[in-house]
C-alpha positions, 0 to 999 in steps of 0.5 A: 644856347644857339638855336635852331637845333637840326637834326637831319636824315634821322632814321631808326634800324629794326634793331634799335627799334626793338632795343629801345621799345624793349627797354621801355616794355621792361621798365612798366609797372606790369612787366615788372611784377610779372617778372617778379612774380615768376623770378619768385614761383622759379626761385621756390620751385628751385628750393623746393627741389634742392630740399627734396634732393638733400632730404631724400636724395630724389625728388619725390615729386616731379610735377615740381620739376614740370611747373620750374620747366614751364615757368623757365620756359613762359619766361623765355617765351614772353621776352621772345614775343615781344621781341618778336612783336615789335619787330613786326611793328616797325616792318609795318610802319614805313615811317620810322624807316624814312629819314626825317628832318628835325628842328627844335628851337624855343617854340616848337619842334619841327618835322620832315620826311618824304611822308609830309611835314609836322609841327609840334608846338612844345606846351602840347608835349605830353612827355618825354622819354630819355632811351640812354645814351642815344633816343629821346622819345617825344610824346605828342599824344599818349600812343605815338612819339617821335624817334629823336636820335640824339647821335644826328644832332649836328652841333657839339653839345646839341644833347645836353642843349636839346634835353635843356630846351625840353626840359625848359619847356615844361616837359618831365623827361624820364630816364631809362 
């Protein structure tokens, strides 16, 4: 595989910003149970409905029709604020909206942007994470990654020779 690897002038929208993370929100264990503990309360708050309709032909109690009504619109509400929140977060940081540099070869992967340079040596990776078809998401620590829009890489094939250098190297890479 020829090496370096460059990919230049990456930069990342609000929008993908907020599709990528969004994706990576709905994928955690705890946003997964929530949403199906409330898909569960709506769908036996709906039942409920239905049978005291088909049983009576109204609904003896309305408070069923209030609780269906909040859990519709905690929902709607939750996804919202996320959304929400993670557009403030990438208005907050300049650094996903500068264009930066990348270098990836054997040993490491490299960095620039008008905010400095970096250097990150592959065995310290802590994780990757693949945002199909276009981010890879590189971890050096737990809380911080780099964008890496695999769309910039210059070479033909580049992707598959990235995501074959991190993989090389140790490095679990999580498909979402």
């Amino acid at each position: 595989m020829p090496l370096p690897l460059l990919a230049p002038g990456v930069t990342m929208t609000a929008d993908e910003f907020v599709a990528v993370n969004f994706r990576l929100w709905r994928q955690q264990p705890a946003t997964r149970r929530n949403h199906w503990l409330l898909g569960a309360a709506v769908f036996l708050l709906s039942v409920s409905i239905g049978l005291d309709m088909v049983q009576n032909g109204r609904i003896n109690n309305p408070s069923t029709i209030a609780f269906l009504t909040v859990g519709v619109l905690y929902g709607l509400f939750r996804m919202s604020l996320v959304r929400y929140q993670l557009r403030r977060g990438y208005a907050k940081n300049a650094v996903l909206r500068a264009p930066t540099d990348f270098t990836f070869d054997a040993e490491m992967l490299r960095g620039q942007s008008p905010n400095g340079r970096f250097e990150t040596r592959w065995n310290t990776m802590r994780r990757a994470v693949w945002v199909k078809p276009n981010w890879l998401l590189l971890y050096p620590t737990e809380a911080a990654c780099y964008y890496v829009d695999l769309r910039c890489l210059q070479a033909p094939g580049a992707a598959e020779q990235l995501l074959a250098l991190v993989r090389d190297a140790g490095i679990t890479v999580r498909e979402v």
